[in-house]
C-alpha positions as CSV (number, residue, x, y, z in Angstrom):
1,X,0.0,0.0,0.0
2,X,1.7,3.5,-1.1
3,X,-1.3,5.7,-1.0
4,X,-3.7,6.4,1.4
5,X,-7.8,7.6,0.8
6,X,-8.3,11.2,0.8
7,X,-10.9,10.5,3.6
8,X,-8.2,8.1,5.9
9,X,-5.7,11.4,5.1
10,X,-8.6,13.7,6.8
11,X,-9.2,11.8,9.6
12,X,-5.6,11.3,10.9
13,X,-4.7,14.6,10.1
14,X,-8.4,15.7,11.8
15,X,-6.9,13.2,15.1
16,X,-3.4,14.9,15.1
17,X,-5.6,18.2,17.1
18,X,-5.4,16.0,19.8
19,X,-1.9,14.8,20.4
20,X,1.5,15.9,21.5
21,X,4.8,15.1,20.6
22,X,8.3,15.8,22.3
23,X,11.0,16.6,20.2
24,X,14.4,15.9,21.8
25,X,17.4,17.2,20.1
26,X,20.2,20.0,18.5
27,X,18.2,23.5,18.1
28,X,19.1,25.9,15.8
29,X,18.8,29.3,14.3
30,X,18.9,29.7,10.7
31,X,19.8,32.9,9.2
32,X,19.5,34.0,5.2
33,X,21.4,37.1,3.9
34,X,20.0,37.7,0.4
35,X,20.5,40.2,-2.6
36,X,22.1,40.2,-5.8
37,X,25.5,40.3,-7.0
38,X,26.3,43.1,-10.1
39,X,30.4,42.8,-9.6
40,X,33.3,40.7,-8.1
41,X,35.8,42.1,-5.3
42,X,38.7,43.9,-5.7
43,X,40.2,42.7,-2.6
44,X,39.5,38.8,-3.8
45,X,37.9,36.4,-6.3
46,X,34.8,36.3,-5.5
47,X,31.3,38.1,-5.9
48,X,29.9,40.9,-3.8
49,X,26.5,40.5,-2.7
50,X,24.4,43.7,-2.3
51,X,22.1,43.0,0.6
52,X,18.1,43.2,-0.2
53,X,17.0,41.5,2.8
54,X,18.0,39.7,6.3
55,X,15.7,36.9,7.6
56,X,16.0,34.4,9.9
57,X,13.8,31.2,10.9
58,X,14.3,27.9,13.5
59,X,16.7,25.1,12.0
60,X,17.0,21.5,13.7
61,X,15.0,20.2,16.0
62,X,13.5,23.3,16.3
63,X,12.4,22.9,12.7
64,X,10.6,19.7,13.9
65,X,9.0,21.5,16.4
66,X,7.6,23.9,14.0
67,X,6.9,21.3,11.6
68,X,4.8,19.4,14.4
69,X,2.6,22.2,14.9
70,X,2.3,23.2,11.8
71,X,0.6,19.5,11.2
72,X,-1.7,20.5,13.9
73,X,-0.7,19.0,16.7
74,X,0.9,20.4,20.2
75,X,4.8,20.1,20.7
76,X,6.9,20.3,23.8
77,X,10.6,20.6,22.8
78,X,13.7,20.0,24.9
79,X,17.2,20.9,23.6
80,X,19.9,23.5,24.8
81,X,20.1,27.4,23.5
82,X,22.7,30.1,24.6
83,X,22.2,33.0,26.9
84,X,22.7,34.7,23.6
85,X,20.9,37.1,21.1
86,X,20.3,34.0,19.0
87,X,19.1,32.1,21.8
88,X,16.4,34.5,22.2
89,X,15.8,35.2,19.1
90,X,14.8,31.6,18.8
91,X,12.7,31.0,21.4
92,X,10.4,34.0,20.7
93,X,10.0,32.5,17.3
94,X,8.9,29.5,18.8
95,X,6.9,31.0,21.4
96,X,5.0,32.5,18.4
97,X,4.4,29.0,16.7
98,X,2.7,27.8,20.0
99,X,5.8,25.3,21.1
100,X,5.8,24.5,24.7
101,X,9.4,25.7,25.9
102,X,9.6,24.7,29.3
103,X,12.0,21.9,28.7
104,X,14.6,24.5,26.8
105,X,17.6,24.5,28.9
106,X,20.0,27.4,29.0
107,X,23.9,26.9,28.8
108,X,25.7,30.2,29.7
109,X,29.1,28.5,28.2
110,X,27.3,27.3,25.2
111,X,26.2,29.7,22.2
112,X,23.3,28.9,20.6
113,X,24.0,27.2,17.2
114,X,23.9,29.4,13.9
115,X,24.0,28.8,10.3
116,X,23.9,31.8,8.4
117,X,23.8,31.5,4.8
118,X,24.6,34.0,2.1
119,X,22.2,33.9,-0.8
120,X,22.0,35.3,-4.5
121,X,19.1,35.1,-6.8
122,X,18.2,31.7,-4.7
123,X,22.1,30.5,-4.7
124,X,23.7,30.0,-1.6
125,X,27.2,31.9,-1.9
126,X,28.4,30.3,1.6
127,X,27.1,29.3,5.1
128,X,29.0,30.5,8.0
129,X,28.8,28.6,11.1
130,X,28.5,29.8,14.6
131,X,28.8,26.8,17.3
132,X,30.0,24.2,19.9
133,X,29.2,20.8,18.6
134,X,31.0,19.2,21.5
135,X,29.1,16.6,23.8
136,X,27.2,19.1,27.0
137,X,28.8,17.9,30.2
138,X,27.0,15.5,32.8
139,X,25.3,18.4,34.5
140,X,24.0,20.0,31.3
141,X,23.0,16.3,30.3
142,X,21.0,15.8,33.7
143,X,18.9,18.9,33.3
144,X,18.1,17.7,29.8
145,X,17.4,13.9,31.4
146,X,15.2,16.0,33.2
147,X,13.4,18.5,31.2
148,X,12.4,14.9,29.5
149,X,11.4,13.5,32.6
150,X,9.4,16.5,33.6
151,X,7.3,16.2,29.9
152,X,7.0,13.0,28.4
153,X,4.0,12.2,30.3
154,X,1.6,14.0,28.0
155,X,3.3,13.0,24.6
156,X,1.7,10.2,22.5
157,X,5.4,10.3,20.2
158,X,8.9,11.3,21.2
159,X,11.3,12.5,18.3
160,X,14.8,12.5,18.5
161,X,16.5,15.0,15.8
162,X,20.2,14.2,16.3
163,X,22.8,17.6,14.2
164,X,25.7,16.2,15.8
165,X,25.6,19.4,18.0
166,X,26.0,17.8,21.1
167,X,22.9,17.6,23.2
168,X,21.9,13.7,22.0
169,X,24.8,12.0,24.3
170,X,24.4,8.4,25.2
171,X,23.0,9.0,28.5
172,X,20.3,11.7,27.1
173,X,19.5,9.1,24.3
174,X,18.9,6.1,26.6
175,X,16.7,8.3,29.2
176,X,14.5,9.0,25.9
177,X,13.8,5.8,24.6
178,X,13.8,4.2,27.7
179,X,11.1,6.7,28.8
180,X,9.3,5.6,25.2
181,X,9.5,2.1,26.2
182,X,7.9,2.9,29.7
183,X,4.9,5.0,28.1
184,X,5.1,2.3,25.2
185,X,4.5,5.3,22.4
186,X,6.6,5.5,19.4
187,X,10.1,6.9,19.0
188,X,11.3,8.4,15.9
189,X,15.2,8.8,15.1
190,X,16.8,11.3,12.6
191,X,19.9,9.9,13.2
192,X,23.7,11.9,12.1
193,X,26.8,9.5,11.3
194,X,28.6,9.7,15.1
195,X,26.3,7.8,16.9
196,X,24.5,6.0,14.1
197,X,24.5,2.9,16.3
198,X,23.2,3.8,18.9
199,X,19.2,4.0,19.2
200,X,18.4,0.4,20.0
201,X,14.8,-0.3,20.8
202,X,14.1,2.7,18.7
203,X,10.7,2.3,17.3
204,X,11.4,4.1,13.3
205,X,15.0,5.0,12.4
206,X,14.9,7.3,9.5
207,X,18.5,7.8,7.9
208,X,18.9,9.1,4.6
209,X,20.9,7.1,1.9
210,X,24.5,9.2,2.3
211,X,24.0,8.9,6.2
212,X,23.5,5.1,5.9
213,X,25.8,4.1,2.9
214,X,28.4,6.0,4.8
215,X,27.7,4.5,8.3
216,X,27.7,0.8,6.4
217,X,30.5,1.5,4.3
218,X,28.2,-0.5,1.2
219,X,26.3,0.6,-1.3
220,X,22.7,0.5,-0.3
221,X,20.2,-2.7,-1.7
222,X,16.6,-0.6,-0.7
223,X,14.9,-3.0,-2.8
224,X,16.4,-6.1,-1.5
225,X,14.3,-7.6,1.5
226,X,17.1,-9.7,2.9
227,X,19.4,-7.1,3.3
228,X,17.1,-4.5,4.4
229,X,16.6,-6.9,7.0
230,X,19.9,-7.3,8.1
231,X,20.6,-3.5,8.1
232,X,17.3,-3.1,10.4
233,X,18.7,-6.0,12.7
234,X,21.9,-4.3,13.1
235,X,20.4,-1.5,14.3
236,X,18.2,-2.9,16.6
237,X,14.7,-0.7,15.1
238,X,11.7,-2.1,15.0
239,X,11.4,0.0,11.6
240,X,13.5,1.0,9.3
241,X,12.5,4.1,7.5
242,X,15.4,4.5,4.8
243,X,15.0,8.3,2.6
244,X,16.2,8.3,-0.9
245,X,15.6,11.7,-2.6
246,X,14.4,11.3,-5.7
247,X,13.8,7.8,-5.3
248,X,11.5,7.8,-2.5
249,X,11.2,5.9,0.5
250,X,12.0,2.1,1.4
251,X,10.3,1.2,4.5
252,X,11.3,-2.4,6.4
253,X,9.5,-3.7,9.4
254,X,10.3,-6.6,11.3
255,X,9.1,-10.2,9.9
256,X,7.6,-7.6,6.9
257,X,8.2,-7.3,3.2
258,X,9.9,-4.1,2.0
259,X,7.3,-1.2,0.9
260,X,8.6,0.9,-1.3
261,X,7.1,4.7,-2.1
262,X,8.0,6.3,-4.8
263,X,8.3,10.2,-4.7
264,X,5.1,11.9,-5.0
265,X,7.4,15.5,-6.0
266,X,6.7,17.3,-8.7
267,X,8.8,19.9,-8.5
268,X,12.2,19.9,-6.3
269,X,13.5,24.0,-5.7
270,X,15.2,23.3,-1.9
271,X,15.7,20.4,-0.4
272,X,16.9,21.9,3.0
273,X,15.1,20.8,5.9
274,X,12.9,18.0,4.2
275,X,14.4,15.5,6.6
276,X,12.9,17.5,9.4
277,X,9.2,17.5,7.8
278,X,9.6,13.8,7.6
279,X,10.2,13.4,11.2
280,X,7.7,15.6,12.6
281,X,5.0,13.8,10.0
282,X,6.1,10.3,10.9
283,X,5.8,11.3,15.1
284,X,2.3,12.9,14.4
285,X,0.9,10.4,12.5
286,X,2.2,7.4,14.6
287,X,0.6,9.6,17.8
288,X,-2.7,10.2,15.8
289,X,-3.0,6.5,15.6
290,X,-1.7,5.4,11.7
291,X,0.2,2.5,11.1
292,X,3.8,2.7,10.6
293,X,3.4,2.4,6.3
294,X,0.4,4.8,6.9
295,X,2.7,7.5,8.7
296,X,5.3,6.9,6.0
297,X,3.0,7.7,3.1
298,X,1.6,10.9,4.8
299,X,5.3,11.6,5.5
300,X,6.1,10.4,1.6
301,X,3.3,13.6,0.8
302,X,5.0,16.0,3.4
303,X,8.3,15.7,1.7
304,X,7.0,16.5,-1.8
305,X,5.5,19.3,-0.5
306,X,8.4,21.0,1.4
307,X,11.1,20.2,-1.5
308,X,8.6,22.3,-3.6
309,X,9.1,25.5,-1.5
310,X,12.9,27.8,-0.7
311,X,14.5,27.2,2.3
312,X,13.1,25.9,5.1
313,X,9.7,25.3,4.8
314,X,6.6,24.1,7.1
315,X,3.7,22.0,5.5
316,X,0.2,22.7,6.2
317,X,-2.8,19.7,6.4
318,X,-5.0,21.6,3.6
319,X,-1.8,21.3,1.7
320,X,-1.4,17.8,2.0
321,X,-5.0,16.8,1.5
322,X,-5.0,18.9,-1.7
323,X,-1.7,17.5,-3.1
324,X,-3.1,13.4,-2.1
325,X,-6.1,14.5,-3.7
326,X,-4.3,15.9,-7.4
327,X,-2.4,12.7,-7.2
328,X,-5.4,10.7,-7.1
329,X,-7.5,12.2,-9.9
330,X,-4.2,12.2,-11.5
């Protein structure tokens, strides 16, 4: 089954007004300076961009935040932001979405991670990076362990959206899904390269082909049951959720066949931040009660949606009900 009824669409995204999901994971801020360029420097090879216009919006988890609520649905978010500018800068953009912030935990020696990215006539020129991507220390660990603690109770799906940034260390991963396990919801993993083995018990695990070609050090066999199998084993998921661009999606459960979902796209313009409207879509629709190739074909219609818009995007239901029904008269 790769598509879903119009009417089945309506009613999970109609039950998503009901549920909650944490996201647990690396928050960003995501800057765009954009104009034009007309010349190149004097002073070095490359072009001067006259600035038109300064913008900003939430990157990482944050992203999935917005993305969650966007779907409809409440979010409580837990990750770490500076006593910065950016920090607050950030959480009074999520404050305006309607996240729930309490979990947010400030680190005074920790700025709050930004990307800032220079763009002309829709071409990025270059991202500069502001950060510390090192692991937090056991105490900043512990008041995330219990931000988590303090929330998870009123989630029907936890989210974990790991950047490499610092805040998903072992100890902060095992308190998630352990607290999963005890509440027996669904987790959801966006998993990066350096702990790519470590989200046993996880309920999805959603990598995207570079991330798990490189963390396998194979090419991938999507279409093969046997070995999708084996990668899902290794990993210890109960589902493995693999994204491949243009190709789709290649879902593998446990003691299942492969279903494979062809892109619904049909028009790519940015793919930046697709990752994290698949996430958010796969955590509501588990929560709102779909089955795990249900929530992967809503997420399947998400993605074609988001790729279809600049930057970093959020998707809306009426959008997603209107693209499943084009597809189905098409």
């Amino acid at each position: 089954m790769n598509r879903l009824s119009v009417d089945r669409i309506a009613e999970l995204l109609d039950k998503a007004k009901d549920v909650r999901v944490l996201v647990v994971g690396d928050l960003m801020l995501d800057r765009y300076i954009s104009g034009s360029v007309g010349r190149v420097s004097p002073e070095a090879p490359v072009p001067v961009v006259r600035v038109d216009e300064d913008s900003s919006a939430v990157g990482g988890a944050a992203n999935v935040a917005a993305n969650v609520v966007a779907f409809g649905a409440g979010c409580s978010l837990v990750g770490c932001v500076g006593e910065d500018e950016a920090g607050r800068e950030l959480k009074g953009a999520l404050a305006g979405l309607g996240v729930d912030l309490d979990g947010l935990v400030t680190t005074p020696d920790r700025p709050t991670t930004v990307k800032t990215r220079v763009m002309a006539r829709h071409q990025q020129i270059v991202r500069v990076d502001r950060e510390f991507a090192s692991d937090v220390g056991p105490a900043t660990a512990g008041h995330v362990k219990e931000a988590v603690a303090a929330t998870f109770e009123a989630c029907s799906a936890f989210a974990l959206e790991d950047y490499n940034k610092g805040v998903l260390v072992p100890s902060v991963t095992r308190s998630v899904l352990k607290a999963s396990a005890d509440a027996k919801v669904p987790s959801i993993v966006d998993p990066k390269r350096q702990r790519f083995f470590e989200y046993e018990g996880v309920t999805v695990f959603k990598p995207n082909a570079k991330e798990l070609e490189d963390a396998l050090g194979e090419p991938l066999r999507p279409e093969d049951a046997v070995w999708m199998e084996a990668v899902r084993d290794r990993l210890g998921c109960e589902h493995l959720l693999l994204t491949l661009g243009e190709q789709g999606m290649a879902l593998h459960s446990a003691g299942a066949e492969t279903v494979l979902l062809p892109t619904t796209a049909r028009a790519v313009y940015d793919v930046s931040g697709a990752g994290d409207t698949v996430t958010a879509m796969l955590s509501v629709s588990l929560a709102a009660g779909a089955t795990v190739v249900e929530a992967a074909v809503l997420a399947n219609h998400a993605a074609a949606l988001e790729v279809a818009k600049a930057g970093v995007a959020t998707v809306t239901p009426a959008e997603i009900l209107a693209h499943a029904e084009d597809l189905l008269r098409g």
